[in-house]
C-alpha positions as a LaTeX table, in Angstrom:
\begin{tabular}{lrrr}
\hline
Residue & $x$ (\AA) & $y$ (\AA) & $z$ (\AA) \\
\hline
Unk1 & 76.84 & 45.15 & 67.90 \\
Unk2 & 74.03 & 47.96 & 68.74 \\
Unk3 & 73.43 & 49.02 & 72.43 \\
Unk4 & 70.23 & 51.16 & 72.77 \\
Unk5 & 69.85 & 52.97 & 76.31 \\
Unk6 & 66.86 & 55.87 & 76.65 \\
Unk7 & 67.54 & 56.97 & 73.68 \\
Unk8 & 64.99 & 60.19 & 73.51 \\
Unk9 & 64.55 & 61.67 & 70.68 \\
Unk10 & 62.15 & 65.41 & 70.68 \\
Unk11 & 61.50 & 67.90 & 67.85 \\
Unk12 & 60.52 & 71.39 & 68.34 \\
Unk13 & 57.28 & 72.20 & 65.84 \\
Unk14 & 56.92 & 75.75 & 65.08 \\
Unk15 & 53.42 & 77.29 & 64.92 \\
Unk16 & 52.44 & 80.88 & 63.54 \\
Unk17 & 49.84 & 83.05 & 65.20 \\
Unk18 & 47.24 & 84.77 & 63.08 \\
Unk19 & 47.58 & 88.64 & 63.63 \\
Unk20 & 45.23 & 91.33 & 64.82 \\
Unk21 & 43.20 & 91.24 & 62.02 \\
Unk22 & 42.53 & 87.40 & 61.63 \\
Unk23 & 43.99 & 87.15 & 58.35 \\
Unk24 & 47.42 & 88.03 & 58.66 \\
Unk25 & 50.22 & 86.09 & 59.96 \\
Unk26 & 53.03 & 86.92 & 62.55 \\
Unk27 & 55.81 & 85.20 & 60.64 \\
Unk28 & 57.91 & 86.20 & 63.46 \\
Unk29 & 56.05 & 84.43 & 65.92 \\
Unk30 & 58.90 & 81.70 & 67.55 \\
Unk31 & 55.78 & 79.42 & 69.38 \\
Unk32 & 56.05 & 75.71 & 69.28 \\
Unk33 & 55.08 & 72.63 & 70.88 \\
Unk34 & 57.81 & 69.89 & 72.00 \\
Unk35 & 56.68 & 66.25 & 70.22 \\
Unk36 & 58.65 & 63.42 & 71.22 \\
Unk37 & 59.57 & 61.20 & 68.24 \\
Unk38 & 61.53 & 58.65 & 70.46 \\
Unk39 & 61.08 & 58.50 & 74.16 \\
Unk40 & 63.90 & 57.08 & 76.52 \\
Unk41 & 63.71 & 53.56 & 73.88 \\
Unk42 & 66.25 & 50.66 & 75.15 \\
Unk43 & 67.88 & 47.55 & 73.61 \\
Unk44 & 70.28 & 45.78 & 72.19 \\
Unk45 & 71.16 & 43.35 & 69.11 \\
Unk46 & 74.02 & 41.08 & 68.95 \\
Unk47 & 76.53 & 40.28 & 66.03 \\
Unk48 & 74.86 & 38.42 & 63.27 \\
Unk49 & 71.58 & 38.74 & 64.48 \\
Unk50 & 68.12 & 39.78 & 62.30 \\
Unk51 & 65.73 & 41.91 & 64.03 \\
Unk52 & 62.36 & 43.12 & 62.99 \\
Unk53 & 61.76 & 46.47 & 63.81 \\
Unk54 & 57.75 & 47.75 & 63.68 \\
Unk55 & 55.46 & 49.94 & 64.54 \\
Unk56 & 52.92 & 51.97 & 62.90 \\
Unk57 & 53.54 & 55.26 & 60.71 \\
Unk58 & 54.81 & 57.71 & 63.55 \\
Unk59 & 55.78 & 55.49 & 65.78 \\
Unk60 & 59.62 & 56.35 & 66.07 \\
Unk61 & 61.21 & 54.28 & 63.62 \\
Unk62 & 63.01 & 56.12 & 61.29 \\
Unk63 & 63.69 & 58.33 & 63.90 \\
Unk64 & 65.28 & 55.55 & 65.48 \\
Unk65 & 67.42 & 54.14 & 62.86 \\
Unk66 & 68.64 & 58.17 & 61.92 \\
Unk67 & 70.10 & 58.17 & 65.00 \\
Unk68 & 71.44 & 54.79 & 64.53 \\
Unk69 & 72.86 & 56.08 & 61.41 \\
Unk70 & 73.96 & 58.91 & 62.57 \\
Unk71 & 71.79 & 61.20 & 60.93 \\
Unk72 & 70.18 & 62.69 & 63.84 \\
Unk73 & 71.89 & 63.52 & 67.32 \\
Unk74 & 69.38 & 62.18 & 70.41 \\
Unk75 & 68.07 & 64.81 & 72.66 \\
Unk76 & 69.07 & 62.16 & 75.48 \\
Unk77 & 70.18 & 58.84 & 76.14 \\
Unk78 & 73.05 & 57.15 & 74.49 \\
Unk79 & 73.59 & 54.60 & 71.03 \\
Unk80 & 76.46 & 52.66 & 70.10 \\
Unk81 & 76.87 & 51.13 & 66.82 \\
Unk82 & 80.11 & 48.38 & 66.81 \\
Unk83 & 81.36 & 50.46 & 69.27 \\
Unk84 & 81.68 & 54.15 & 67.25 \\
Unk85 & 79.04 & 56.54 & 68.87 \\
Unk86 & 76.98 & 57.29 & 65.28 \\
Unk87 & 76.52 & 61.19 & 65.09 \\
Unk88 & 79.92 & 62.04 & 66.84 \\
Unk89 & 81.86 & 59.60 & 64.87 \\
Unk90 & 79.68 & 59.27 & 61.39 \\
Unk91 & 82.33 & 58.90 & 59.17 \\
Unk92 & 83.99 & 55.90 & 60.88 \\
Unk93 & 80.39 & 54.62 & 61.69 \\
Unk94 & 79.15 & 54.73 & 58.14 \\
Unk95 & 82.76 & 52.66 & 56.66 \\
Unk96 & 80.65 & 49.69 & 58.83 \\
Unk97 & 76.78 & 50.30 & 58.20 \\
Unk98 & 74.85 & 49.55 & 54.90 \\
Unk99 & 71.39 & 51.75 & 54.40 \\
Unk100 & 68.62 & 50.93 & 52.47 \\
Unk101 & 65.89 & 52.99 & 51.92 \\
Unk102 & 62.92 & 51.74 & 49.71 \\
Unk103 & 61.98 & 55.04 & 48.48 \\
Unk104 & 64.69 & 56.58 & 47.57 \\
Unk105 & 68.27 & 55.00 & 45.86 \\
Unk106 & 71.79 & 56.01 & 46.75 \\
Unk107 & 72.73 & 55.34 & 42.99 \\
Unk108 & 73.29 & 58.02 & 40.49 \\
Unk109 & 69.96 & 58.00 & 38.24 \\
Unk110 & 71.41 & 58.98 & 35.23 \\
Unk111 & 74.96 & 56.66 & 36.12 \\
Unk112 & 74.21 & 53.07 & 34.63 \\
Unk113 & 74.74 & 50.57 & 37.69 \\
Unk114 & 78.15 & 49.01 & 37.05 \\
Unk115 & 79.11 & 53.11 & 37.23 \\
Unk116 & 77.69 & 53.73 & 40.46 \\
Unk117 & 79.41 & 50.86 & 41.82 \\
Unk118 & 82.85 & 52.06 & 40.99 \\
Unk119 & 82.21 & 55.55 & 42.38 \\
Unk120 & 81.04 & 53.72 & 45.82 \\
Unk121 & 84.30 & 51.31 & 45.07 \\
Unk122 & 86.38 & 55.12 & 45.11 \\
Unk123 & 84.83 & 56.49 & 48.09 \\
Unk124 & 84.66 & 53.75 & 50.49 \\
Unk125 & 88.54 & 53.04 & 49.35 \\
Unk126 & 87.43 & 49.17 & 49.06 \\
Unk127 & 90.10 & 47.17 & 47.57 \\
Unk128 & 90.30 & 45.99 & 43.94 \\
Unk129 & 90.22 & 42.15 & 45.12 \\
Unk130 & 87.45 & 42.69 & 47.65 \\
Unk131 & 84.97 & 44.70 & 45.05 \\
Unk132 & 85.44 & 42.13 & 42.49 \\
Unk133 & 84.81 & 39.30 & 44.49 \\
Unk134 & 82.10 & 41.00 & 46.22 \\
Unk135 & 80.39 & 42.06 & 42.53 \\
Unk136 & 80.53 & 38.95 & 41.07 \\
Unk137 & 78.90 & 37.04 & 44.31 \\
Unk138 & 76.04 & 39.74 & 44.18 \\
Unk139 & 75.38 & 39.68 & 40.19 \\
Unk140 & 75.26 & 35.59 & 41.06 \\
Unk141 & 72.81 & 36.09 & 44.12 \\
Unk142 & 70.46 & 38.92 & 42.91 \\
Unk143 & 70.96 & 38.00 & 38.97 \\
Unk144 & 72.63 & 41.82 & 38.63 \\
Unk145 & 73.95 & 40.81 & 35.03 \\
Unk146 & 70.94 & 41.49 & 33.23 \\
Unk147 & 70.78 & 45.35 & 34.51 \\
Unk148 & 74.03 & 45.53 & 35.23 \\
Unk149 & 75.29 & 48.80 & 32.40 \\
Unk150 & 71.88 & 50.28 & 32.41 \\
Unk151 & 71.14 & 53.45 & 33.48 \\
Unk152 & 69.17 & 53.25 & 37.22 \\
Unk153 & 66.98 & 55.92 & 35.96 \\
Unk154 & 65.55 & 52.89 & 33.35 \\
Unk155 & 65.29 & 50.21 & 35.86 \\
Unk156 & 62.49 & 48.50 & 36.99 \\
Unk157 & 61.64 & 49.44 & 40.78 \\
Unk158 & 62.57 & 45.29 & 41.47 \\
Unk159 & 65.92 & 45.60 & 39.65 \\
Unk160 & 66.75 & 49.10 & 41.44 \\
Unk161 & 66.18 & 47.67 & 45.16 \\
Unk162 & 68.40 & 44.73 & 44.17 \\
Unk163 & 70.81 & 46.96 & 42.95 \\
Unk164 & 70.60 & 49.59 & 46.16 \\
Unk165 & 70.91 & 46.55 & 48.39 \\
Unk166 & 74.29 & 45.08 & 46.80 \\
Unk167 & 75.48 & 48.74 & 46.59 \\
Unk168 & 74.76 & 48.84 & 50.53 \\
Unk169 & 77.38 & 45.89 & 50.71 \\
Unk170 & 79.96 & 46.47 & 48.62 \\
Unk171 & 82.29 & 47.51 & 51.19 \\
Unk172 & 81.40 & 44.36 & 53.75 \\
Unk173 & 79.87 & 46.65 & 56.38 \\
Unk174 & 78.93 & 44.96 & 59.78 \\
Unk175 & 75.41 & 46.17 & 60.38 \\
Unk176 & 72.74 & 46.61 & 57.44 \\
Unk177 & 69.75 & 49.06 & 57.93 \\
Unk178 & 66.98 & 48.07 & 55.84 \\
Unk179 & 63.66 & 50.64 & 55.74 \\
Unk180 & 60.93 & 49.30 & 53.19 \\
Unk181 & 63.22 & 46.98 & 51.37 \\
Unk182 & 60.39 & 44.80 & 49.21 \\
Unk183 & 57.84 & 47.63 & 49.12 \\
Unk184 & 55.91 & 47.87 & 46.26 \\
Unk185 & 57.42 & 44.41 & 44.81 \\
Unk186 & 55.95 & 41.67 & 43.30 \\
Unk187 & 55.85 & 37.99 & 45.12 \\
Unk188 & 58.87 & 36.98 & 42.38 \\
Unk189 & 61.12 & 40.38 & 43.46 \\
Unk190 & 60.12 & 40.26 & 47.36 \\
Unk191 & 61.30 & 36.42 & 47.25 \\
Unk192 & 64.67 & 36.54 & 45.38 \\
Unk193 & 65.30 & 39.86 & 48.43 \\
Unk194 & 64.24 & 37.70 & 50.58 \\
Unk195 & 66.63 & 34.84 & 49.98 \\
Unk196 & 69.34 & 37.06 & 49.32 \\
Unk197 & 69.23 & 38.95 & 53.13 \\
Unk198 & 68.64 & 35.68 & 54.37 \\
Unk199 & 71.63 & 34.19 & 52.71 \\
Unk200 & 74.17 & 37.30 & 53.32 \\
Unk201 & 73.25 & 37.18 & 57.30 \\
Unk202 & 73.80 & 33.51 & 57.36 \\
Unk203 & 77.28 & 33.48 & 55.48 \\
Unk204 & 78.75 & 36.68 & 56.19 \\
Unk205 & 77.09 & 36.99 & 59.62 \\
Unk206 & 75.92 & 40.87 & 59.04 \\
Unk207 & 73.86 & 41.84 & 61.57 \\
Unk208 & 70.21 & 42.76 & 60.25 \\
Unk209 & 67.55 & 45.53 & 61.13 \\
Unk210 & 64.63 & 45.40 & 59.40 \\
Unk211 & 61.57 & 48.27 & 59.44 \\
Unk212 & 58.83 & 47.14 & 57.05 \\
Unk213 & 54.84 & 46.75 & 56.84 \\
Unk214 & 55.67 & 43.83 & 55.11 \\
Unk215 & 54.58 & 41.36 & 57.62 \\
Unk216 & 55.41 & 38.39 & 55.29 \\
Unk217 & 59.04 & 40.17 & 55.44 \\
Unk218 & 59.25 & 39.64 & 59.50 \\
Unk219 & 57.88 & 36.16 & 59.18 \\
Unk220 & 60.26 & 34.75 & 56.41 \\
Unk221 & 63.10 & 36.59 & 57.99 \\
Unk222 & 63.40 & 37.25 & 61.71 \\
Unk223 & 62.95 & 35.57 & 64.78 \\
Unk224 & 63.01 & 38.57 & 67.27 \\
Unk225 & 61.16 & 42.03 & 66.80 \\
Unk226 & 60.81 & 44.67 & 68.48 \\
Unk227 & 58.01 & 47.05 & 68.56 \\
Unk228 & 57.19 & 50.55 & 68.91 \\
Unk229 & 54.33 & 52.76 & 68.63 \\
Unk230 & 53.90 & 56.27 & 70.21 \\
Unk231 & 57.36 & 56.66 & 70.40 \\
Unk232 & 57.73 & 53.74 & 73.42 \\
Unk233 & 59.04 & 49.84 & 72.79 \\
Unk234 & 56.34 & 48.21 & 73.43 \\
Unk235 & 57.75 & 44.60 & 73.32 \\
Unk236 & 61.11 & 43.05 & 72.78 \\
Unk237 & 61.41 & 39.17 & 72.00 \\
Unk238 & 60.92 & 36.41 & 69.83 \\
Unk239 & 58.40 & 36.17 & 67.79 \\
Unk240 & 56.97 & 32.80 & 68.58 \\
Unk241 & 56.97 & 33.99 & 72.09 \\
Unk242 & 54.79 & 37.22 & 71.09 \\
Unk243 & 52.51 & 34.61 & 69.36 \\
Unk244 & 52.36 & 32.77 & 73.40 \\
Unk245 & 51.92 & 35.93 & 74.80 \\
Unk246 & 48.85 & 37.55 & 72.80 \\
Unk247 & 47.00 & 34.71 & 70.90 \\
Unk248 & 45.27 & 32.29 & 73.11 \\
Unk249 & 43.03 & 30.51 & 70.16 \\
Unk250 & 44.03 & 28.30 & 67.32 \\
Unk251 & 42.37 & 27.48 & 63.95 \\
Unk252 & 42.30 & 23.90 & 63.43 \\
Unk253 & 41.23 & 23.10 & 59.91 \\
Unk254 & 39.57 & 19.64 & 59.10 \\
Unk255 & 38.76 & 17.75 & 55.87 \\
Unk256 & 36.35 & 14.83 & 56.40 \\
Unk257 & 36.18 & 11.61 & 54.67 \\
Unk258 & 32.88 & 12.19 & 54.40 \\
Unk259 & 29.88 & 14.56 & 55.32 \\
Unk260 & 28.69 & 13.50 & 58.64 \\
Unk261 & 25.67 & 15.22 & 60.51 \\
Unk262 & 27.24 & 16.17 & 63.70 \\
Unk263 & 30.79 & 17.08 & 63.61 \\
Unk264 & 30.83 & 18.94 & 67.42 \\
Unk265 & 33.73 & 18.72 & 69.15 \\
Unk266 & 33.77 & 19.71 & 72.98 \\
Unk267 & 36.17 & 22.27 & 73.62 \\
Unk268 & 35.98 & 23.74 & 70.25 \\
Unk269 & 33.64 & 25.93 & 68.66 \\
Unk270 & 32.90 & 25.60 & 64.77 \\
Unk271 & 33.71 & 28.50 & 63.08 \\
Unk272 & 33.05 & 27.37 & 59.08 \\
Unk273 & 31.44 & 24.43 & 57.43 \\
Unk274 & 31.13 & 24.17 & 54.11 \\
Unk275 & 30.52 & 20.17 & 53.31 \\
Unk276 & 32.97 & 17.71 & 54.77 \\
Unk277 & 35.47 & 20.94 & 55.36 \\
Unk278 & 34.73 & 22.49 & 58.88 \\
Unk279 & 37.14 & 24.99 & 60.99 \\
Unk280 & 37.16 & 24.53 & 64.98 \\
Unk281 & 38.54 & 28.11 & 66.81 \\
Unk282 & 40.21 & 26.17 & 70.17 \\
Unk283 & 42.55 & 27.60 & 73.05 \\
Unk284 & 45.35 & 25.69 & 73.75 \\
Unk285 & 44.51 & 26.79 & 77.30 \\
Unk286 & 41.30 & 24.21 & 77.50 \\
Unk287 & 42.67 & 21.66 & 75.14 \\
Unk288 & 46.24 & 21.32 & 73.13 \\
Unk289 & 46.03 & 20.50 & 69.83 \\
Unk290 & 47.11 & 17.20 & 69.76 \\
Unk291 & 43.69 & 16.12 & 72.31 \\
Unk292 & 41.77 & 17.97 & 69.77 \\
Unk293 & 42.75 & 16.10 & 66.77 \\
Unk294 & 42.99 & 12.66 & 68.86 \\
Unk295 & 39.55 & 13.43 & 69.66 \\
Unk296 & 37.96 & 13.77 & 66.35 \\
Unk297 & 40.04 & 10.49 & 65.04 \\
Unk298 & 38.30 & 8.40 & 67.45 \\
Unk299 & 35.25 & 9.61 & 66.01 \\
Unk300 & 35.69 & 10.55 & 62.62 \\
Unk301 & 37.83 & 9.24 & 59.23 \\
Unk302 & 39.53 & 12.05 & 58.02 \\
Unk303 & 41.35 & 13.20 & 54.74 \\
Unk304 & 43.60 & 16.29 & 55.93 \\
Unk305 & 43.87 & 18.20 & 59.16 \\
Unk306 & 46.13 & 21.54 & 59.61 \\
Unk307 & 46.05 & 24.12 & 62.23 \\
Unk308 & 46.18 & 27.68 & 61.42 \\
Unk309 & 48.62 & 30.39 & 63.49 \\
Unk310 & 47.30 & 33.60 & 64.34 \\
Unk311 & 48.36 & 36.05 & 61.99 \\
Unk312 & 51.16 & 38.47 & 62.65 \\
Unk313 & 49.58 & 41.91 & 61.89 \\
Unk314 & 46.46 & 40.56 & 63.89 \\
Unk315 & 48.89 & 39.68 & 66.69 \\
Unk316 & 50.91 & 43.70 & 66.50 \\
Unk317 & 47.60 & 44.81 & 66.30 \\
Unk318 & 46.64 & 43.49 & 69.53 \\
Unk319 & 49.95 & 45.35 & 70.97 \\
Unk320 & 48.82 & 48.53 & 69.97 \\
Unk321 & 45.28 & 47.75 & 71.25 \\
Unk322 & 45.96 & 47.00 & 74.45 \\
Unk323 & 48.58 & 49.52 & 75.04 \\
Unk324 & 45.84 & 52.10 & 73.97 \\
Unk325 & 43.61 & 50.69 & 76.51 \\
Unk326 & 45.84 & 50.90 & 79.34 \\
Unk327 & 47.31 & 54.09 & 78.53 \\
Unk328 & 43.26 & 54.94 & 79.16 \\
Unk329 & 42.37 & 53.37 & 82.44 \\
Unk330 & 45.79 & 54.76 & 83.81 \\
Unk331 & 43.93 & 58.43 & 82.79 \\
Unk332 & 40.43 & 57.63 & 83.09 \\
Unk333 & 39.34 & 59.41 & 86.64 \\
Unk334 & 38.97 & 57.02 & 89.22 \\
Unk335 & 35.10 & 57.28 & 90.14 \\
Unk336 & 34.73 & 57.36 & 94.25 \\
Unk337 & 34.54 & 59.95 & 96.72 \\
Unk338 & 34.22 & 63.45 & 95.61 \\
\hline
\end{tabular}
């Protein structure tokens, strides 16, 4: 559905010099640096599929999905979108795409919703059948009804993204590009979005990119992510297998059936005891979970016993650590002869 390959992406940033004087400025002064936004980024994401895509503010991301939108041409490289090259074909690209843009609505604000969906009904030409069935399986899903002839302008920020994100489906598009979807939501709003992207990717097989800070978001909702940060991918894959890759200790939390003196474990280090509750940090490396628990039955009686994945945004945290650090020692002098 989406084939990435070195897509590049630079901007030219003007700067003015101050004049002879120090206090004046040549306005006519045409200097500027070259910053790369995007830099020769590959990949690809197949119909129907959900993909997180992160990095940190400035990484590339918007920049990325603009040109997947069509709203920017790269400076190199090449992007296909179901087949329609997106800024040399945008109007046939954007009958199949569906944007969503947390801060900002493609509704009119002083239109009351029901409005706004017949204008997008008129200019994406969808049939009467289609945009009735369609309307009545999204005021179902995302409870649209109650909202439904108010102005957007008097909606709630919950009951505008719900509305944006049926308005981005109205005409069955193939590929949805969601940027900040559930931000500034509360656990109620994020859920029912939550369900409902879940639900129209399962059903209607719409392939899914996702940008958000919302780790929770990439959790409940994809499988694969990719990641980029100063303007590179950084990593491309599943998410459990970023877990494999980065996180070699485990939390295993234990509640005892009662408060014994000694509860050391070999192998595993106690990290918090607070009465019969104690936390071992482990690495599946030295011992796998299941010896660890087997362990402590043979010694202990215990009430409950859970172990504790590392968090995500410690885990993308980690990625941008480490590339940091290598991107140093590959420009760190190398001490020796002189």
């Amino acid at each position: 559905m989406i084939e990435v390959n070195d897509l590049s992406k630079d901007f030219k940033v003007y700067h003015h010099r101050k004049g002879f004087f120090g206090s004046f400025v040549n306005l006519f002064s045409r200097k500027h640096r070259i910053v790369q936004a995007v830099d020769k980024v590959s990949f690809t994401v197949a119909r129907g599929e959900m993909v997180g895509y992160l990095g940190p503010n400035g990484a590339g991301k918007s920049t990325t999905i603009k040109m997947l939108t069509g709203i920017l041409v790269p400076s190199s490289g090449s992007v296909t979108v179901n087949g329609y090259i997106p800024h040399r074909q945008r109007k046939e690209n954007a009958k199949h795409i569906g944007v969503v843009f947390g801060q900002r609505s493609h509704l009119w604000f002083d239109l009351p919703v029901q409005e706004s969906f017949e204008l997008l009904q008129r200019i994406y030409r969808i049939p009467e059948a289609a945009y009735r069935q369609n309307v009545e399986a999204f005021e179902e899903l995302l409870n649209l009804g109650d909202f439904f002839r108010t102005p957007v302008r008097q909606l709630s920020l919950g009951q505008r993204m719900r509305a944006d994100i049926a308005a981005a489906l109205l005409h069955n598009p193939d590929v949805l590009f969601l940027d900040e979807p559930t931000i500034g939501l509360d656990v109620v709003a994020k859920a029912r979005i939550r369900q409902f992207i879940q639900r129209i990717n399962t059903e209607r097989q719409v392939t899914v990119v996702l940008t958000t800070h919302d780790l929770d978001d990439v959790e409940k909702l994809c499988k694969r992510v990719i990641l980029i940060d100063n303007a590179r991918l950084r990593f491309d894959g599943e998410l459990t297998a970023l877990r494999r890759l980065l996180s070699t200790e485990r939390l295993l939390s234990v509640d005892y059936a009662e408060d014994y003196p000694d509860v050391s474990i070999p192998s595993a280090h106690i990290v918090y005891q607070e009465g019969a509750r104690v936390q071992y940090r482990f690495s599946p490396e030295e011992i796998s979970a299941a010896d660890l628990i087997g362990t402590i039955l043979r010694k202990f009686r215990i009430v409950d016993v859970s172990i504790q994945e590392p968090d995500i945004e410690d885990l993308i945290k980690t990625v941008y650590e480490d590339n940091l650090m290598l991107e140093r020692k590959l420009t760190e002098p190398v001490s020796g002869d002189m």
